[in-house]
C-alpha positions in Angstrom: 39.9 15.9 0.8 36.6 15.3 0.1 34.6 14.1 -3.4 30.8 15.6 -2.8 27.7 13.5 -4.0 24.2 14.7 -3.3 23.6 12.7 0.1 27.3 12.2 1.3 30.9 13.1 1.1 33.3 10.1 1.4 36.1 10.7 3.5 40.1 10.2 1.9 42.2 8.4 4.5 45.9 9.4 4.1 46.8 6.2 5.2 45.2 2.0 4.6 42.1 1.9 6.1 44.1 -0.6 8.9 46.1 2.1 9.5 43.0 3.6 11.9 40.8 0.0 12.5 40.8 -0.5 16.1 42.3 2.9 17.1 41.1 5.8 18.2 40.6 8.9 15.6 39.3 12.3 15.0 38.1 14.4 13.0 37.9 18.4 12.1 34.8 19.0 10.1 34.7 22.8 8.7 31.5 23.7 7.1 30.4 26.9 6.5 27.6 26.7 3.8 25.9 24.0 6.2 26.3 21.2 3.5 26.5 18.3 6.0 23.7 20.2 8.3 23.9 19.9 12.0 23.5 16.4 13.1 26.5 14.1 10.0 26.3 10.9 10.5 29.6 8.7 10.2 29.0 5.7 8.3 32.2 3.1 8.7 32.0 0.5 6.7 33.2 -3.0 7.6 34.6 -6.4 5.6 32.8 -9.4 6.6 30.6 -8.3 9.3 26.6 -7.2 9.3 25.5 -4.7 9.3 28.2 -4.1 7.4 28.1 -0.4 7.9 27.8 1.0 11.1 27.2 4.9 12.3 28.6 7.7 14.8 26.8 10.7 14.7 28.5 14.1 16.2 26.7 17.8 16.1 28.4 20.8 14.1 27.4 24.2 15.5 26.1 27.4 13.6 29.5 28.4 12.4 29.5 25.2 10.6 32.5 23.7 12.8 32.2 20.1 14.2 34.7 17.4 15.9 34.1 13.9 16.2 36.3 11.4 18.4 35.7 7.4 18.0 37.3 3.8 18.5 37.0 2.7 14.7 36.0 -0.8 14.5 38.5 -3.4 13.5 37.0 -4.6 10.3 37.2 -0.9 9.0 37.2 -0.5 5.2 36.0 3.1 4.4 34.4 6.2 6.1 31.3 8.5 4.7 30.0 11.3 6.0 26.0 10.8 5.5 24.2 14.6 5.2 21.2 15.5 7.7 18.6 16.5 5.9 16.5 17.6 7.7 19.1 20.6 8.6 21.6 20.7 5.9 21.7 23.5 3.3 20.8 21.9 -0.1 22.0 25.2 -2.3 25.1 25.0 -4.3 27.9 26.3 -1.7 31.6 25.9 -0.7 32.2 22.2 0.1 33.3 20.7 3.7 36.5 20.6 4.8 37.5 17.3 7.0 40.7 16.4 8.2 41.4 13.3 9.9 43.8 11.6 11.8 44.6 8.7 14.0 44.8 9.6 18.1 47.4 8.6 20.7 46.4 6.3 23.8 47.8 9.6 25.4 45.7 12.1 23.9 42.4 9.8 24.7 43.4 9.6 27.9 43.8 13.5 28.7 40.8 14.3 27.0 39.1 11.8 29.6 40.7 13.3 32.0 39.8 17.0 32.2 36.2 15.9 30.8 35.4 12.8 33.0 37.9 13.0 35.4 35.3 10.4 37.8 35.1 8.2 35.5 38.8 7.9 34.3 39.5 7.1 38.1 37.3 4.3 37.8 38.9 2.9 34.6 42.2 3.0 37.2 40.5 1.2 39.8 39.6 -1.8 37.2 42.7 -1.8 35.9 44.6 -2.0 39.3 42.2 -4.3 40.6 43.2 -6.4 37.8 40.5 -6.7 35.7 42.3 -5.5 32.5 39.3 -6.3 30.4 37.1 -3.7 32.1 39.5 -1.1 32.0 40.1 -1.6 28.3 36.3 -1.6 27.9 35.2 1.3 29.5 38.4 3.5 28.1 37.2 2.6 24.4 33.3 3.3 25.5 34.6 6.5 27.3 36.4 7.2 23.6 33.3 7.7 21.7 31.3 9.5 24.7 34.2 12.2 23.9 31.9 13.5 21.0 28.8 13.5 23.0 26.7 16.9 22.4 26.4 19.6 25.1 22.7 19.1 26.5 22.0 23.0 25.0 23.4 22.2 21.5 21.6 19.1 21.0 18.0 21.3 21.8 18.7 23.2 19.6 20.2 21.1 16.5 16.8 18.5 17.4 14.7 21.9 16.9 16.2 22.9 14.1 15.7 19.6 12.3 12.1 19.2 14.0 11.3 22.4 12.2 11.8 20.5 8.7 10.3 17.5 10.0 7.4 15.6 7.7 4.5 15.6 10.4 0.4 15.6 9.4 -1.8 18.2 9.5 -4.3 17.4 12.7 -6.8 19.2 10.3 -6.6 15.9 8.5 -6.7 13.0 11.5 -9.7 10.8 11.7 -10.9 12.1 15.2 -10.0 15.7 16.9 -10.1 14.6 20.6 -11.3 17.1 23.4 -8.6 17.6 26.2 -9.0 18.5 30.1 -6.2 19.8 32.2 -5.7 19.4 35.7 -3.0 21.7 37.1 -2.1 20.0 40.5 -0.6 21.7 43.7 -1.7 25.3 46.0 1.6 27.4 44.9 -0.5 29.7 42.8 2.7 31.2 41.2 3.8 28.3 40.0 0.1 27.2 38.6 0.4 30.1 36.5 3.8 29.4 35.0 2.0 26.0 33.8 -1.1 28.1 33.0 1.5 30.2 31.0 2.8 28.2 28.9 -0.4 26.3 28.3 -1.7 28.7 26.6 0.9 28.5 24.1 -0.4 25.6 22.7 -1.3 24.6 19.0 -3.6 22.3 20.0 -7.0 24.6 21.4 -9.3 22.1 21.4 -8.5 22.0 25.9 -10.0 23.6 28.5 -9.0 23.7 32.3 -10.5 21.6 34.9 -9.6 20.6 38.4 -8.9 17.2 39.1 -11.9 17.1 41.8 -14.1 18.1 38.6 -13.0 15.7 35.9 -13.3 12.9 38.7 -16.8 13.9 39.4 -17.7 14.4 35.7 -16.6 10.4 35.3 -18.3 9.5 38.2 -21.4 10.7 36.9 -21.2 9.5 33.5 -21.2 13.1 31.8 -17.7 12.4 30.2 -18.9 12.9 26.8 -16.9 12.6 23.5 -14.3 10.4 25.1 -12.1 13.3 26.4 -8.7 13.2 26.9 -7.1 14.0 30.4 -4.0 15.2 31.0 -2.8 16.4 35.3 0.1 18.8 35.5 1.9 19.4 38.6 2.4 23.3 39.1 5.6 24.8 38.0 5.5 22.2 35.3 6.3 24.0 31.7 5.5 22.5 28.5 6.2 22.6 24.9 3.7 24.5 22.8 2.9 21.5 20.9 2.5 19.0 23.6 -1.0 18.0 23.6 -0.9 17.8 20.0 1.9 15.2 19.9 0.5 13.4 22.6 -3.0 13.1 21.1 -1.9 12.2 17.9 -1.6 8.1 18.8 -5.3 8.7 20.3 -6.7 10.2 16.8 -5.2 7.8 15.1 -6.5 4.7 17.3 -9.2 3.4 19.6 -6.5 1.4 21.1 -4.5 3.8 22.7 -5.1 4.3 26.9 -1.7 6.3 27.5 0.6 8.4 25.7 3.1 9.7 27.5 6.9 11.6 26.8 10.7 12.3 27.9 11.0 15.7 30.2 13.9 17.8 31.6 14.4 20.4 34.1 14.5 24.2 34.2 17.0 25.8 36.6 17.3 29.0 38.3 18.3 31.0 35.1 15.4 29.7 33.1 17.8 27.0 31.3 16.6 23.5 30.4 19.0 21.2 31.6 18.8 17.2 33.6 17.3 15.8 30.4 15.3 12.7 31.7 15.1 9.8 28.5 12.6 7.4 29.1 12.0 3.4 28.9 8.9 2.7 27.0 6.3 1.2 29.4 8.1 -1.4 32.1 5.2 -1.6 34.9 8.2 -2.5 37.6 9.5 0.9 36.8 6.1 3.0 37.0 5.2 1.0 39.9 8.2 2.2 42.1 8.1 5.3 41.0 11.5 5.2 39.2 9.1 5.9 36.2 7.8 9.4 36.5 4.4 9.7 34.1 3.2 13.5 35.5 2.3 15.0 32.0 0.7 11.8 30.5 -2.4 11.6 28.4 -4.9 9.5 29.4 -7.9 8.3 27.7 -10.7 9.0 30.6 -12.8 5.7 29.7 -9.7 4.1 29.8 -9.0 4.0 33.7 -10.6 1.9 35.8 -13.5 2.6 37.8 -12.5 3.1 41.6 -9.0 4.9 40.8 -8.8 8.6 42.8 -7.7 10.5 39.9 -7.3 13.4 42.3 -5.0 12.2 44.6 -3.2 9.2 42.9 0.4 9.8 41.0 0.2 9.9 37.4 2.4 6.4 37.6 -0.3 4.4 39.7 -2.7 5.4 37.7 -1.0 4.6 34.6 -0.3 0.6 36.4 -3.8 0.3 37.0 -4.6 0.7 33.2 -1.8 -1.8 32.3 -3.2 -4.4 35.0 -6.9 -4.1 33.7 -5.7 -4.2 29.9 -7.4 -1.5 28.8 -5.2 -0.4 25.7 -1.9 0.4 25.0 0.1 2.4 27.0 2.7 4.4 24.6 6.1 6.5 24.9 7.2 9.2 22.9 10.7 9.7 22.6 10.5 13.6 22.8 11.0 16.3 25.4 7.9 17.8 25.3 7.9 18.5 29.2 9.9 20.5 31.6 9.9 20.4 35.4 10.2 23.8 37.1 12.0 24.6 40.5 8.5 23.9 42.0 7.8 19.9 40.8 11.2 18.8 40.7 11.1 14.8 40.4 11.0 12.8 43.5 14.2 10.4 44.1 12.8 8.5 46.7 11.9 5.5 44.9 9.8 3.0 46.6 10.7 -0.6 46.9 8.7 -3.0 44.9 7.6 -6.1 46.8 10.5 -8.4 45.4 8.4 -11.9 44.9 9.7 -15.2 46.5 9.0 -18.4 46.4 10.1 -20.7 49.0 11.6 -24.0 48.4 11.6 -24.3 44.9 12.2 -27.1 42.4 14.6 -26.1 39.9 16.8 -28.5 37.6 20.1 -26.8 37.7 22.4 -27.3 34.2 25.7 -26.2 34.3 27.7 -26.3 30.9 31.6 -26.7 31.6 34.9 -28.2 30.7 37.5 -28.9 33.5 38.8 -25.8 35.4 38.1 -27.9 39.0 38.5 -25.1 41.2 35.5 -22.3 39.5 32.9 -25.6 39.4 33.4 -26.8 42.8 32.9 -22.8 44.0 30.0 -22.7 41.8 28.9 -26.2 43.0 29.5 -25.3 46.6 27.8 -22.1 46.4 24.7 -23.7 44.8 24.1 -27.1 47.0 25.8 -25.5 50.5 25.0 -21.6 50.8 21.3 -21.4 48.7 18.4 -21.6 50.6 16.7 -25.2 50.8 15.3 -25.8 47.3 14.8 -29.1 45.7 17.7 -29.2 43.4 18.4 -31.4 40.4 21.9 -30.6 39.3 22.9 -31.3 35.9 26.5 -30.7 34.7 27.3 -30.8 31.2 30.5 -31.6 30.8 32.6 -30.9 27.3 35.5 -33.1 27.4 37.1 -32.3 30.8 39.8 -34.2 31.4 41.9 -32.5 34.2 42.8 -35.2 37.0 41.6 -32.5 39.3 37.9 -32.3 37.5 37.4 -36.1 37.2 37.6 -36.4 41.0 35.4 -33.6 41.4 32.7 -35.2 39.3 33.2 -38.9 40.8 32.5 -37.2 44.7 29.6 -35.5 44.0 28.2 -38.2 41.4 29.1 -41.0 44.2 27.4 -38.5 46.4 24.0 -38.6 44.3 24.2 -34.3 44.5 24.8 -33.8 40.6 24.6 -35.7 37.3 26.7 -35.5 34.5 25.6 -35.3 30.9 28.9 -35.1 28.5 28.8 -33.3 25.4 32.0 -34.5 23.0 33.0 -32.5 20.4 33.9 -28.7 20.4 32.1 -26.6 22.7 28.8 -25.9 21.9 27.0 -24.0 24.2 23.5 -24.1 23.0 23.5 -27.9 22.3 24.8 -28.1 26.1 21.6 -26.2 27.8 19.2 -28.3 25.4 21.1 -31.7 26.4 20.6 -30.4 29.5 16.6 -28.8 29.5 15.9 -32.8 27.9 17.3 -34.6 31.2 15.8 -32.0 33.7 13.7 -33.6 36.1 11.5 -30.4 37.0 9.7 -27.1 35.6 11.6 -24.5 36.2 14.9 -24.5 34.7 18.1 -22.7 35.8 20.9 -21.8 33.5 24.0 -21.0 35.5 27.3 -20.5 34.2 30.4 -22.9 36.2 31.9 -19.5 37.2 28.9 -18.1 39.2 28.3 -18.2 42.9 25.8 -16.5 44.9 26.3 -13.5 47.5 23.6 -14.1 49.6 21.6 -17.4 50.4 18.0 -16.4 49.1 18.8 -15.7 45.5 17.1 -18.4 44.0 13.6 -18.3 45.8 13.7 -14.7 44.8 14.2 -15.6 41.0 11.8 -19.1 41.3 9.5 -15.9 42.6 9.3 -13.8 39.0 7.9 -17.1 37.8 5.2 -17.2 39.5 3.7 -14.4 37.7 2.4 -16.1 34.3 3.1 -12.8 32.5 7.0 -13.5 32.7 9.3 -15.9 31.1 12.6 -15.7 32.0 14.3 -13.9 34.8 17.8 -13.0 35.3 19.5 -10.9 37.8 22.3 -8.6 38.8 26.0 -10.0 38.3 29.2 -8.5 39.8 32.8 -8.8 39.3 34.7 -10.1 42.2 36.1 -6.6 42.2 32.4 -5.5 42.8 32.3 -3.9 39.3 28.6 -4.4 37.5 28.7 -7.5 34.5 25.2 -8.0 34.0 22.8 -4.9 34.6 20.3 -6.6 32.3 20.8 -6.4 28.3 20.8 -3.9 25.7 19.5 -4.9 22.4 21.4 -2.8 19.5 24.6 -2.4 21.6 27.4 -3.2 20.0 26.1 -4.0 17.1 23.8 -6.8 18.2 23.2 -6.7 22.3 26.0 -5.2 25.5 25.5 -6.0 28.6 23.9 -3.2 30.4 25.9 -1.2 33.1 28.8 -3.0 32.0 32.1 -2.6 33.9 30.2 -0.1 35.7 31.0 0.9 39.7 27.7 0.2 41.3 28.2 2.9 43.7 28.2 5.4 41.6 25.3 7.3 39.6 26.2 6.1 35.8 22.7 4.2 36.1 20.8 6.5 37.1 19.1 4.2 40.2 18.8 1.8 37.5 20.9 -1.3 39.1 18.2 -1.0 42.6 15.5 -1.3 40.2 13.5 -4.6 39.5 12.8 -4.0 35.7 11.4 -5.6 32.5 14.1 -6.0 29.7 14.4 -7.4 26.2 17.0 -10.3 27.3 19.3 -11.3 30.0 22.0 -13.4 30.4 22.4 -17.2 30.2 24.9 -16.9 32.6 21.9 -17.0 35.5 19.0 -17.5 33.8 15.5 -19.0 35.2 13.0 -20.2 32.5 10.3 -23.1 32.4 10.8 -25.9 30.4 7.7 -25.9 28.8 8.3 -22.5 27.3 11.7 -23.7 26.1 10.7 -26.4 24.0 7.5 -24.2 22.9 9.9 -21.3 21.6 12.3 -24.2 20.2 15.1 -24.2 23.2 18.8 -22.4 22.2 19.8 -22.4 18.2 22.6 -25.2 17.8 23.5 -24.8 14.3 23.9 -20.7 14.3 24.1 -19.6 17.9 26.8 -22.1 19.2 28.4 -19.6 21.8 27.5 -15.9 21.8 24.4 -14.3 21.6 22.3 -17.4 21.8 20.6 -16.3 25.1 19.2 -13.0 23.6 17.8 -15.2 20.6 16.0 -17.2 23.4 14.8 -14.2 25.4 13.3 -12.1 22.3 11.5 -15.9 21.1 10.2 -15.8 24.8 9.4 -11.8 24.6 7.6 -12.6 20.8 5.4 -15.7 22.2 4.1 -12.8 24.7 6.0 -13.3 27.9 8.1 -10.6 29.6 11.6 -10.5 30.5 12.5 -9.7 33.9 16.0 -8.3 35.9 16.1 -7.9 39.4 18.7 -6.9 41.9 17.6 -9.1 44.9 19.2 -12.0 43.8 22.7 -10.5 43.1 25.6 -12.7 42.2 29.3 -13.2 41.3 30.2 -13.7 38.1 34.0 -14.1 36.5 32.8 -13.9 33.1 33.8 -16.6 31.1 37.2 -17.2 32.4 37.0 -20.7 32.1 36.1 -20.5 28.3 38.4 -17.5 27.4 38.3 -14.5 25.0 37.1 -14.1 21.5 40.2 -13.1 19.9 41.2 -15.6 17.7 41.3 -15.4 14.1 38.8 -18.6 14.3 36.9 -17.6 17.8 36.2 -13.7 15.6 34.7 -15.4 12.2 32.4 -17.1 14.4 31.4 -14.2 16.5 30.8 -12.8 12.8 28.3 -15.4 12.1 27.0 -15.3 14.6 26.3 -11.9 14.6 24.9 -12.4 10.8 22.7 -14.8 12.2 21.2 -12.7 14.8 20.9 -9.9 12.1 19.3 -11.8 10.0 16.4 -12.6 12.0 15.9 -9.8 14.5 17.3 -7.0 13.1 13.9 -4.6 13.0 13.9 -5.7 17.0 18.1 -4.9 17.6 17.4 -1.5 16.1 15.0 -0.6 18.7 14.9 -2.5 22.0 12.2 -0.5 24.1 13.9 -0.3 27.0 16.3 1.7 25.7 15.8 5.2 24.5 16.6 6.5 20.8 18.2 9.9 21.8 20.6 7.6 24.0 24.2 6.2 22.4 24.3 2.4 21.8 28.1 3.3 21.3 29.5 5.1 24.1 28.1 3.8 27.9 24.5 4.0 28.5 22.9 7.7 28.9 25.0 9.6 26.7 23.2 11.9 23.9 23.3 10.8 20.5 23.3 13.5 18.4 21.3 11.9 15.3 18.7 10.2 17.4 16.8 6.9 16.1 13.5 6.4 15.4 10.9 9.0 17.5 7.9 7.3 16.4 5.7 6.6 19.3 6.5 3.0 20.5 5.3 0.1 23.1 6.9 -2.2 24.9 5.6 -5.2 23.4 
């Protein structure tokens, strides 16, 4: 079924490509001579979209048998089944065998069900709480989670493939830096597991020092060499290569403070399991505690004078090097760290000190066209249940011209409370928040969709209050269903091809985001649903792009011109908010409403796709196909990375 080539094996479909677009299928890989390798990627192929190839990855074990289950996109034209290299058998052997075939709803469904039977109750919930769209949503996300890797078979395909990987000799780096380890904590048992498996290491250029010691030897001035510093918590295991990944980004440049990595848990039976992925650096995070950084590398000269480097966390220290600007602080994407019985990861996160800013002036712009009933909640919300603010309330109006809408407007015109801008022509809705960012009266700027309302009264004080800082740019905030069901958890860049809302159709009482959705956190974008900017910074970054960006996507092109001027991005709980997503605009489902979305998605392709492919709040070993925090078994790029 299969025609070989020397990097990939196209796959026959026994029926038209439409035959599986937009359905879910499967397929039995049977490889015995390892010709794929552990870690195939699926590359589907799509008419009139870009990328116009887009890939699945699944894991085949040591007998050389794989499955893969996936929602094919609608556009599909063919399927190819790329070889990992960096694990495949390249001698001449017998070739794969691959069967495919289209699944039932049914089938989907039962596999959900005796895999994720907590999650298939919640797709019920949605759907008898009527939101159809979220149920469908989460069922087609829950779909491709169904080839997610066991934790233990992705350690060892990544191993396997790390084993081949292209890596430097450190005999060759510029600079061989001089290590000191701290091993925290009086359970001497558990000190000399650490101990243990420190002595492992490739790297021997380290020796042992007590916290007290090193903070004494800096205090003094008899830190010589610019050493490295590294403090472990006792019962914490590490790989035997650890300090040498982690001082490679030092060797390699002056301008490196922190370097720190991904970690997961040992059990009772000596089994790694709990695999922890990491952000890249987001401050908010650290600073809470969400962030845990016990196994960093820090560059001694680096921290700032005054920090107790025996007794502060491994996070706080890590914020004060970020607040002094003292070099960049960097993830790498790799386990490399492994918390025994006796360190296990604190979940008591504290709460960040949510800024506020009371009374604030913010011009208001509210895009819309008719639908009476959502504007006057949204209008209501806004001018009768916020907390005093000096509001200049802008409504954009596309041609409404229910009787019901026309009344609204003359009351609350007549009533000096809003003004109206109109915007003829078809719906634009990046021409309507320019239009409206040109009238606005005040600094601070407030995009808000006419199908919001706020939850509690302080919201927008606590959103005017990011802006005070004059590191941040934009601000947006957490957005529920009336159902109480998650719609904006912040924004992933890469999912879905271009950017997914994060947390999306999520329950926000459950543990999918991992503490996530309590967290006040940098991101790459959020929505323009409820979005607080300053004016001056729109019409610096040039405002919302009318001619390519008309509807979608248009706020995450305005958020990563923001994030590439310098400013950050940030989400925040605290000023939570109802959202009915889009209702009064409608779905994308039209043959004409879809080739838009495809330009649109060209568009955004075309001039951010380096940044789409790797949004650094978001970790490479993670799926930008299924829902967040599922494995991928063919990770992205592992390269050390910032957040900026």
């Amino acid at each position: 079924m299969v025609e070989p080539s020397q990097d990939e094996f196209s796959v026959a479909m026994k029926h038209g490509a439409g035959h599986y677009a937009d359905r879910p299928v499967t397929l039995l890989v049977r490889d015995p001579d390892h010709r794929l390798g552990r870690r195939p990627r699926l590359a589907l192929r799509r008419r009139d979209r870009t990328p116009n190839t887009v890939f699945r990855s699944f894991l085949i074990d040591g007998r050389g048998r794989g499955r893969f289950y996936g929602w094919m996109p609608v556009q599909l034209q063919a399927m190819t089944l790329l070889v990992d290299d960096a694990t495949a058998n390249n001698k001449a052997g017998i070739e794969p065998q691959i069967t495919m075939r289209r699944m039932s709803l049914i089938e989907v469904a039962v596999l959900i069900a005796l895999r994720r039977t907590l999650i298939l109750l919640q797709i019920i919930s949605l759907f008898l709480a009527g939101n159809r769209k979220g149920a469908e949503f989460r069922f087609v996300r829950q779909c491709d989670s169904l080839s997610a890797p066991d934790y233990q078979d992705w350690i060892e395909a990544q191993a396997l493939a790390a084993l081949h990987a292209d890596r430097d000799d450190p005999q060759n780096w510029p600079r061989r830096p001089h290590i000191l380890v701290s091993i925290d904590g009086r359970d001497s048992a558990a000190a000399a597991e650490t101990r243990m498996s420190l002595a492992a290491q490739t790297w021997r250029d380290f020796r042992e020092m007590p916290a007290a010691d090193v903070m004494m030897m800096v205090n003094s001035g008899e830190a010589l060499d610019d050493p490295l510093w590294m403090r472990l918590p006792a019962g914490m295991h590490v790989a035997a290569n650890v300090l040498e990944r982690l001082a490679r980004p030092f060797a390699r440049s002056d301008d490196v403070a922190v370097v720190y990595c991904d970690e997961d848990l040992i059990d009772g039976r000596g089994r790694r399991v709990g695999p922890f992925f990491k952000p890249a650096w987001n401050e908010p995070l650290a600073a809470s505690g969400w962030l845990p950084l016990e196994g960093a590398l820090f560059r001694l000269s680096d921290i700032p004078e005054g920090i107790d480097l025996e007794h502060a966390s491994a996070a706080e220290i890590a914020v004060a090097v970020a607040r002094a600007k003292r070099g960049k602080i960097l993830h790498l994407p790799e386990i490399l760290v492994h918390r025994g019985p006796a360190c296990r990861r604190s979940c008591d996160f504290s709460k960040t000190v949510e800024p506020k800013r009371v009374g604030p002036s913010v011009s208001v712009i509210i895009p819309t066209r008719d639908r009476a009933d959502l504007l006057e909640a949204c209008l209501k919300g806004l001018l009768e249940r916020t907390a005093p603010a000096d509001l200049d309330v802008l409504v954009v109006d596309n041609e409404s011209v229910e009787p019901a809408t026309l009344a609204l407007f003359t009351r609350y015109e007549q009533s000096g409370l809003i003004r109206r801008i109109p915007l003829p022509g078809t719906f634009n809705f990046s021409r309507a928040c320019n239009i409206g960012v040109d009238a606005a009266l005040h600094d601070l700027i407030l995009l808000l969709n006419n199908d919001v309302e706020p939850i509690g009264p302080h919201w927008l004080e606590q959103l005017a209050g990011e802006l005070d800082d004059p590191a941040v740019g934009a601000v947006g905030n957490l957005l529920l269903f009336p159902d109480g069901f998650v719609q904006h958890g912040g924004v992933t860049l890469g999912a879905g091809t271009v950017a997914r809302h994060s947390f999306h159709f999520l329950d926000p009482k459950g543990r999918g985001d991992k503490g996530l959705l309590n967290q006040r956190r940098d991101m790459s974008a959020v929505t323009a649903a409820c979005l607080l900017t300053h004016k001056a910074l729109w019409h610096r970054v040039g405002g919302m792009d009318e001619q390519k960006l008309t509807v979608a996507f248009n706020d995450v092109d305005y958020c990563l011109k923001v994030r590439e001027a310098g400013f950050r991005i940030v989400w925040t709980p605290a000023a939570a908010m109802l959202h009915r997503e889009s209702v009064s605009r409608g779905a994308d489902d039209t043959p004409l409403k879809l080739q838009r979305f495809a330009r649109e998605e060209r568009a955004m392709h075309e001039r951010w796709s380096d940044t789409l492919n790797a949004d650094p709040y978001y970790n490479p070993n993670l799926s930008l196909i299924a829902e967040e925090y599922v494995l991928e078994a063919y990770p992205r790029n592992l390269a050390p990375r910032s957040s900026v």
